[in-house]
N, C-alpha and C positions, 0 to 999 in steps of 0.2 A: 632742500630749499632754505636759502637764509633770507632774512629783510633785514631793512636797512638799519643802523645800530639805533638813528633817534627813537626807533619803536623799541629797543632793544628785546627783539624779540632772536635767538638764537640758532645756529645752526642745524645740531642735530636731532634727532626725535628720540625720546623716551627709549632708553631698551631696557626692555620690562620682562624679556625670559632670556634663560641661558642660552649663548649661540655657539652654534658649532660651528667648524672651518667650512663646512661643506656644503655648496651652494648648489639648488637646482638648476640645471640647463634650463636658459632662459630663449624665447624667439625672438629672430632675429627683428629690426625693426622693421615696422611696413614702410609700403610706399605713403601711404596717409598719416601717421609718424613722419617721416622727415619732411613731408609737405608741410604740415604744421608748426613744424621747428623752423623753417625758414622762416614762412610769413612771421613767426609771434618774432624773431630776431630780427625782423625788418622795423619792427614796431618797439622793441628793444633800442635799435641803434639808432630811430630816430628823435629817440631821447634821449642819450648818453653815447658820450665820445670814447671812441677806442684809445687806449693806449697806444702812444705813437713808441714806446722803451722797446726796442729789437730785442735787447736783453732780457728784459723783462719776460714780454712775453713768450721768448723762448724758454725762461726757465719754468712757467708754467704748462706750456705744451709739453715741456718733458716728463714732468713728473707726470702730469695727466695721461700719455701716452704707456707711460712705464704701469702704471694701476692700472689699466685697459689691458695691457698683457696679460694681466692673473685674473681678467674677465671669462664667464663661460661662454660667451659669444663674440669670439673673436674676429666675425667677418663684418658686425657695424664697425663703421666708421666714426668716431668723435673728432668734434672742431671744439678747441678752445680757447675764448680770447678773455683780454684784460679790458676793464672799461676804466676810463681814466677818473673814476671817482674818489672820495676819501669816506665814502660809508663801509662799513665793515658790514661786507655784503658779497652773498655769491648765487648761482641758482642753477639750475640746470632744465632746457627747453625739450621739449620732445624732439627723438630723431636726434641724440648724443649731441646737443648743441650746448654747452657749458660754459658759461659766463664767473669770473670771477673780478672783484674790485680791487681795483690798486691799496685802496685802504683795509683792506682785510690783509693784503700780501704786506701790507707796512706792518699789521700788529700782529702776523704770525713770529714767533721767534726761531724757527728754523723749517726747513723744509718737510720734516715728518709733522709738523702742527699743519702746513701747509695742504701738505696729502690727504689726511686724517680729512680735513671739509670738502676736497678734493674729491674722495672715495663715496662721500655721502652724498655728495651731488650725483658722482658718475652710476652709484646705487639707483639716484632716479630715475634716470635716464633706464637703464639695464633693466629696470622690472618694469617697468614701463606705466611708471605711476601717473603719465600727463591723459596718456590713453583712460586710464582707470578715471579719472579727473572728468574729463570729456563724456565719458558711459552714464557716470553722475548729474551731470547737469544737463544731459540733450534735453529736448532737438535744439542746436544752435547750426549757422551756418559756419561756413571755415573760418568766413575772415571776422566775426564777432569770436568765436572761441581763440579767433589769434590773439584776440587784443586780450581778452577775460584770462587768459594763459601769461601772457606778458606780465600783466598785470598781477597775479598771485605770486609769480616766481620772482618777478624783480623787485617784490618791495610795494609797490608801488599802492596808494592809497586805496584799500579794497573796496569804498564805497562807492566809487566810482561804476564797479561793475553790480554793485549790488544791489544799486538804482536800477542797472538793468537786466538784473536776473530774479532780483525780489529780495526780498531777509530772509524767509524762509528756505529758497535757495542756497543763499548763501550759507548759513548756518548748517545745511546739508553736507554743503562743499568742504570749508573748513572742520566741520569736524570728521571726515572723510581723510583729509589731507595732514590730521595729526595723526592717523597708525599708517598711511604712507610715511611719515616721519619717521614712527616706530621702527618702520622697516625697513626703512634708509637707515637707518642705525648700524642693524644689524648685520644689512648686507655689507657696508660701507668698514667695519669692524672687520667680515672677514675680508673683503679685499686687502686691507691695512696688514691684517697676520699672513695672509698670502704673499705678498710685496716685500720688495726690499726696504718701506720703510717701518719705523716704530711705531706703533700700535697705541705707544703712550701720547705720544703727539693730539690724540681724537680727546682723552682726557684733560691733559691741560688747557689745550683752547677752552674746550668748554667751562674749564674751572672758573680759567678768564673771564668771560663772557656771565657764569652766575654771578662773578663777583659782581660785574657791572650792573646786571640787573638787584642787587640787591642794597649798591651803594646809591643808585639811581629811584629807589625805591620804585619802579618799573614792577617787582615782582610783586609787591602787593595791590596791585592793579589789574583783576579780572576785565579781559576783553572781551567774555562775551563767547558771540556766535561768530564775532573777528577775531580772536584768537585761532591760528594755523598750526600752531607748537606747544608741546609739551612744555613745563619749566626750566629754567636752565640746571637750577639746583637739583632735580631730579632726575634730569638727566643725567649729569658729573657724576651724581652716584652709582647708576646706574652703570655707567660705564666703566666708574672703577669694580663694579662688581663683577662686571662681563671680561676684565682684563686679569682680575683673579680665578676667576673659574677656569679662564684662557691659561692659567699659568704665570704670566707674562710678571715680569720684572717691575715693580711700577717704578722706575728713577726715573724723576720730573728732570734733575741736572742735564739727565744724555739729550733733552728735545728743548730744555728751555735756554736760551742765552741769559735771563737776567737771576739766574740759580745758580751762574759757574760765575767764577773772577777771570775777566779779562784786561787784558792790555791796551795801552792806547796811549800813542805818541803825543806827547803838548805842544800843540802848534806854536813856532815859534820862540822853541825853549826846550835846550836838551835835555829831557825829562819824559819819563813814562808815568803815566796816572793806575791804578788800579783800580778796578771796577768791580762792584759789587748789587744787581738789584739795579740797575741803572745811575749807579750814587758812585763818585769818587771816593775811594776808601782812605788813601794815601799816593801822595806824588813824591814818586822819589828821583833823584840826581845818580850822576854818574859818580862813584866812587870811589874815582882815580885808578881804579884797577877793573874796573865792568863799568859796561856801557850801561846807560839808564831801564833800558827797553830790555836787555840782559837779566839785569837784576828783576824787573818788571815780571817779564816768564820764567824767573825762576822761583819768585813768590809766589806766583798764579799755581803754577805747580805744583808746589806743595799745598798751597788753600785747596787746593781742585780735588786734591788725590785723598785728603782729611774728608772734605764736602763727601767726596762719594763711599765715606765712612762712616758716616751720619756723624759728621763734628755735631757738637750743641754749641750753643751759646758759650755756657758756664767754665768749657774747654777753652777759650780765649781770652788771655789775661798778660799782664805786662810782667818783666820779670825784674828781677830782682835792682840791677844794675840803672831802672828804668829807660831804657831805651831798645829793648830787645821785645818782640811782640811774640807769644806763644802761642802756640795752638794743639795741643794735646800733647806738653811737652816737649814740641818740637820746635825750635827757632824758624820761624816763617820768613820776616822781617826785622832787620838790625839797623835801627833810624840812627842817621850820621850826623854830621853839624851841616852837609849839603843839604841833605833832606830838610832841614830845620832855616838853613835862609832861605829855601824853596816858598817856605810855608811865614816867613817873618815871624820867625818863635825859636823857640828851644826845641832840642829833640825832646829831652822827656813830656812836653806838653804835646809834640807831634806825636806820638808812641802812643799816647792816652786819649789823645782822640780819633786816631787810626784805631785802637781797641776796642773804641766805642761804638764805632761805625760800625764794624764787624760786627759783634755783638747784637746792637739792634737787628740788622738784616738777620742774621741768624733766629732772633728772637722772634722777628715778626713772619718768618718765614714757618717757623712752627707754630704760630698763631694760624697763622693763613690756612694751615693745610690740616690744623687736630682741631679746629674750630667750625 
């Protein structure tokens, strides 16, 4: 269960013990499971609009579909749609009904971060945390539990139902629904190792995500008996912890986009920019013998193939001639007098602050991640 980013409260739950790949056969869902999942999605969609993107929504049916295959219960059925929102927000209903926000699919940066909140969701659904939810707080009737379900999973202001279930209630509830987190965790981990996607994807988001809470100061702000989630920071640990136990590779580069240099044509101007961290690093021109965009991925290239070398900073430095950019020795970038009317300068001043660009990203990027 995620809520909505202005609470910044985060996706995944705590995982606080070592997990193995290997998950117990789970039952399949009942008839009172998907009855439940309907009504609370009816009550869902009469608050927020669906994604009308074909595309869109198709690429998230897919990948949702593909993680249900390496489910141990393979005869539910899950439906999953996109709600046209921009909160960084996802959730999942009882009876595999799994909702995800267009604005969480904005700030995932490739399809394995995408999965990773994807699995943790379909985790809910799969152990069938809404039922456990429901055990917790009876007797209610359907269509009060529909709303009180809507309302936890989507975000949505929880005092609303706490008015009519009590504090004490509620307080039950949510702290109930933080070792379902836990357990979404872990399940949602090994779906991820099972699957064809990257495993590291479940870490970086949430790195994201603690960063937010902690530039937001969000995290030194105890909720209480409305607190549903573990911390974000505690989590990110945790889960780097569970991806080492796991073995697994941790390169942030192979799932994040703004960790690799890319290409990107200038509107309007035959020129390729080069990206770094979301920041133009240098725009270079065609050099009468390579095309802009050429020269461009041939840069990237080599920044890419160094990056997943663990380049540093301190390996990125101008050379001698000043117009040649190095990066551990190796000619990356050879700034021409095109590049330099591109930019209304001289090459050796475009070279040196192309250097610097670098440089910072790189610098801050080992800030970000030993800090």
């Amino acid at each position: 269960m995620f809520t909505k980013a202005s609470r910044f409260v985060p996706i995944f739950g705590a995982l606080l013990m070592v997990m193995s790949i290997a998950v117990p056969a789970r039952a399949e869902f009942s008839k009172d499971e998907i009855k439940m999942g309907e009504e609370a999605a009816k009550e869902v969609e009469k608050e927020s609009k669906l994604c009308k993107d074909e595309a869109l929504t198709k690429r998230v049916s897919d990948i949702g579909q593909s993680l249900v295959k390496s489910l141990n219960s393979p005869k539910d059925v899950y439906v999953f749609k996109v709600l046209d929102e921009k909160d960084v927000n996802a959730f999942a209903l009882p009876g595999g009904f799994v909702y995800v926000y267009k604005g969480l699919i904005d700030s995932a940066e490739s399809d394995d971060e995408l999965a990773g909140v994807m699995a943790h969701e379909i985790t809910h659904a799969d152990h069938h945390h809404a039922k456990k939810i429901m055990k917790k707080s009876q007797p209610w009737d359907l269509a009060t539990m529909a709303v009180l379900l809507a309302g936890i999973f989507s975000g949505k202001d929880i005092t609303a139902p706490a008015q009519v279930i009590g504090v004490l209630q509620t307080s039950k509830i949510n702290g109930y629904t933080i070792d379902l987190e836990k357990d979404a965790d872990a399940g949602g981990m090994n779906l991820m190792l099972k699957s064809k996607y990257n495993a590291v994807g479940m870490l970086t988001f949430m790195e994201r995500l603690a960063r937010t809470e902690q530039h937001s100061g969000s995290s030194a702000v105890d909720l209480g008996i409305f607190r549903t989630h573990p911390w974000s920071a505690d989590r990110a640990i945790a889960l780097r912890n569970a991806l080492e136990k796991a073995g697994v590779d941790i390169n942030r580069r192979a799932v994040m986009k703004s960790l690799r240099v890319t290409v990107e044509p200038v509107k309007d101007v035959d020129a390729a920019a080069l990206v770094m961290d979301n920041k133009t690093v240098i725009t270079l021109a065609p050099d009468g013998k390579t095309a802009a965009l050429d020269r461009g991925k041939a840069a990237a290239q080599q920044l890419n193939d160094l990056l997943n070398k663990d380049l540093s900073a301190r390996e990125v430095y101008v050379a001698k001639n000043g117009t040649d950019i190095v990066a551990r020795n190796r000619v990356v970038i050879s700034v021409n007098d095109a590049d330099a009317r591109l930019a209304k300068s001289t090459p050796a001043a475009v070279a040196a602050e192309a250097r610097k660009k670098v440089f910072n990203v790189l610098l801050s990027e080992y800030l970000r991640l030993n800090t």
